[in-house]
VEXDREN-2710 file (C-alpha; in Angstrom, 1 decimal):
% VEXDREN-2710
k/r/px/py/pz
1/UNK/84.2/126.0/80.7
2/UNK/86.4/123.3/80.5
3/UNK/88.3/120.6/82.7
4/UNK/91.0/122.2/84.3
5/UNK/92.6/119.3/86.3
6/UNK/95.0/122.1/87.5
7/UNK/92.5/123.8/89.8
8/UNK/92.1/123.7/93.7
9/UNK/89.8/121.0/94.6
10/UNK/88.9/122.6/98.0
11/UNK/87.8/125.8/96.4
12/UNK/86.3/124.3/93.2
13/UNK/85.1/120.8/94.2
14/UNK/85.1/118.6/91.0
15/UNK/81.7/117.4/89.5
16/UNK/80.9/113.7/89.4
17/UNK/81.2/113.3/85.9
18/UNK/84.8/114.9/86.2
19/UNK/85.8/112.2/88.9
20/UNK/84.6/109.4/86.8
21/UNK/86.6/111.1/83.6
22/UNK/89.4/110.6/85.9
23/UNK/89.1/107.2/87.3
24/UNK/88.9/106.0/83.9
25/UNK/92.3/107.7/83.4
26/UNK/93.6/105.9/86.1
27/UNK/91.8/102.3/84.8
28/UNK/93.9/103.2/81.9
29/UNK/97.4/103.5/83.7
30/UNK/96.1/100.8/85.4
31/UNK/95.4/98.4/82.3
32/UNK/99.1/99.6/80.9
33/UNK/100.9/98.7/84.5
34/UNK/99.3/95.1/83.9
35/UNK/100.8/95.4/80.3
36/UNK/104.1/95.7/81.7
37/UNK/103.7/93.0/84.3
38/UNK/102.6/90.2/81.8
39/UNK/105.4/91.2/79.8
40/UNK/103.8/93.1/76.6
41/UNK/105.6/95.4/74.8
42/UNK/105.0/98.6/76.3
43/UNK/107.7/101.2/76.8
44/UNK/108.3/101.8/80.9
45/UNK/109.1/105.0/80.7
46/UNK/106.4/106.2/78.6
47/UNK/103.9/105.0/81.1
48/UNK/106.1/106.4/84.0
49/UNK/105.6/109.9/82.0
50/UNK/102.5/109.5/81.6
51/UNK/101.7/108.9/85.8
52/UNK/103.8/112.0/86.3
53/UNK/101.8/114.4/84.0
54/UNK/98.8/112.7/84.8
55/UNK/99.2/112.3/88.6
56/UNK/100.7/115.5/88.7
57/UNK/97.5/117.3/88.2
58/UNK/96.0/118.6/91.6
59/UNK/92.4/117.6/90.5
60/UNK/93.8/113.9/89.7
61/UNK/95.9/114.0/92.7
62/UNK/92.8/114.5/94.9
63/UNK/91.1/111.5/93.3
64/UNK/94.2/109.2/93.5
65/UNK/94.3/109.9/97.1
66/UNK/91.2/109.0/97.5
67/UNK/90.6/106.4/95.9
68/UNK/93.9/104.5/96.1
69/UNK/93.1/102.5/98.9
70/UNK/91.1/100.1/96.4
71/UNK/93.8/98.9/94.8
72/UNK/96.6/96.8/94.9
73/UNK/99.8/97.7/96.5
74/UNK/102.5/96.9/93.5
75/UNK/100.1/99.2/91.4
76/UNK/100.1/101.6/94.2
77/UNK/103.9/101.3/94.6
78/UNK/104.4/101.6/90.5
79/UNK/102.5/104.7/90.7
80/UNK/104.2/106.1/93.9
81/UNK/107.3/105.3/92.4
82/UNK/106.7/106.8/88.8
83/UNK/105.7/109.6/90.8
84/UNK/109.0/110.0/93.1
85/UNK/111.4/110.7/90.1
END
């Protein structure tokens, strides 16, 4: 079987490996927000698609919320934002 990051959480609780596969997703967004912020040529609303079909999965959802609290507040306001439109 393979990862479905549309599944409950609650019901099927997500294997370590599949948490790490996702924190490294969100490294990733995390790496391209600091692309934007230093001014490199990286298209905004790209990335801001890519947070809301990322972070729009409830697996990935589960781990954001989770783990959110460790980092900074402009990225957790870029993503929150990305995620509002």
């Amino acid at each position: 079987m393979g990862w479905r990051g549309d599944r409950n959480v609650v019901s099927e609780p997500l294997a370590p490996i599949e948490e790490e596969f996702i924190n490294l997703k969100i490294l990733h967004l995390k790496a391209a927000y600091e692309a934007l912020k230093d001014g490199m040529s990286v298209d905004k609303n790209g990335v801001a698609k890519d947070v809301r079909e990322i972070f729009g999965l409830p697996a990935v959802a589960a781990v954001w919320k989770e783990n959110k609290r460790y980092y900074e507040s402009k990225f957790i306001s870029f993503i929150d934002g990305c995620l509002a439109k």
